[in-house]
C-alpha atoms as one frame of an Amber mdcrd trajectory, in Angstrom:
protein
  11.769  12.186  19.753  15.361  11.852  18.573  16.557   9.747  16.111  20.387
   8.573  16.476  22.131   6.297  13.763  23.211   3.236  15.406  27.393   2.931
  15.391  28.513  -0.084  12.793  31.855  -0.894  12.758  33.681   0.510   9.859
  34.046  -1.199   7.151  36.962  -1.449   4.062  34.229  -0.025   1.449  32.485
   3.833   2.014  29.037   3.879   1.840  27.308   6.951   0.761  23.382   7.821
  -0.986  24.215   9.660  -4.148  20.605  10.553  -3.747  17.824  10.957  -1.124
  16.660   7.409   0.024  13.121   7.464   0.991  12.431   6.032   4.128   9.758
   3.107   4.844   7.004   3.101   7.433   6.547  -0.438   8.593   4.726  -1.865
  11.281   5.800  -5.817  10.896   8.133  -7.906   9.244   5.343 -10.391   7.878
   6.787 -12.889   6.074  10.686 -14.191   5.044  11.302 -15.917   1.543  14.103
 -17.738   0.402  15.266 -16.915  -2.987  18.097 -19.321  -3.507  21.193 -18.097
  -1.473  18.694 -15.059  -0.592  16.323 -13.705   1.455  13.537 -11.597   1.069
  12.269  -9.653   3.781   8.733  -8.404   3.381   7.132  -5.755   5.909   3.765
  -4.029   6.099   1.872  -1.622   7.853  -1.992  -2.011   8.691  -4.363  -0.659
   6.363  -7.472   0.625   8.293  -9.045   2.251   5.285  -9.831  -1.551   3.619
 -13.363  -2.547   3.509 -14.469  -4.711   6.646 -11.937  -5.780   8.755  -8.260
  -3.796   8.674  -5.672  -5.486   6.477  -1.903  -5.324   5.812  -0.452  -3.701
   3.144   3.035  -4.206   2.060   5.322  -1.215   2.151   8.982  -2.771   1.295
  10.594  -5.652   0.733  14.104  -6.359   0.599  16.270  -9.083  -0.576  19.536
  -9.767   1.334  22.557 -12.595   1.291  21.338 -15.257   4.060  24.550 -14.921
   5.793  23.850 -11.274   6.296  20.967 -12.459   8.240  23.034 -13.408  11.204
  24.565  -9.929  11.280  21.294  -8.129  11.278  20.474 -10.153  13.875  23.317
  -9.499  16.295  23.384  -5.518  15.335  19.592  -5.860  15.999  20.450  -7.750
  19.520  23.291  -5.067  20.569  20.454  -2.367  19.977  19.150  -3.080  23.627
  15.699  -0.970  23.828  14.591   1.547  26.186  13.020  -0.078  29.368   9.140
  -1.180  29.236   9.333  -1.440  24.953   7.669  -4.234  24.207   9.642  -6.978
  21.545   7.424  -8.211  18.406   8.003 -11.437  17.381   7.562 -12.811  14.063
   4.971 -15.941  14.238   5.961 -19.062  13.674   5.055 -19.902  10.376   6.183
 -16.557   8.756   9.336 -18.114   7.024   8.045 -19.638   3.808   9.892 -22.609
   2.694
């Protein structure tokens, strides 16, 4: 499997990780908070190893500008998917108010 970084346009400010930035597992985005002009985005991944029945444990959560949502959202839309991947979709009442 390759991975390819998706193509943003440039911007006036250069980014760059003055160290290594672990990467995050997640299987689903499970909730959205508002934090004032904010919001925090909270993912998981199943935990299989929890007594009974599987549960989610949360693996990141990060805390954006709400206008940056709409951006996300479009590079997230231009990032058309291979054919026969299936979409998730975030239930209904996952935004928390």
């Amino acid at each position: 499997m390759t991975i390819e970084r998706p193509m943003f346009p440039q911007r006036e400010i250069e980014t760059y990780e003055p160290f290594a930035t672990p990467d995050a597992f997640c299987e689903a985005l499970v909730r959205i908070e508002r934090i004032g002009s904010c919001r925090r985005l909270v993912f998981a991944v199943t935990d299989h190893s929890a007594p009974g029945r599987p549960a989610r444990a949360v693996v990141a959560k990060l805390v954006v500008p709400a206008e940056l949502m709409a951006e996300l959202a479009q590079m997230i839309a231009a990032d058309r998917p291979e054919p026969g991947t299936a979409f998730a979709r975030l239930p209904v009442d996952a935004v928390a108010h």
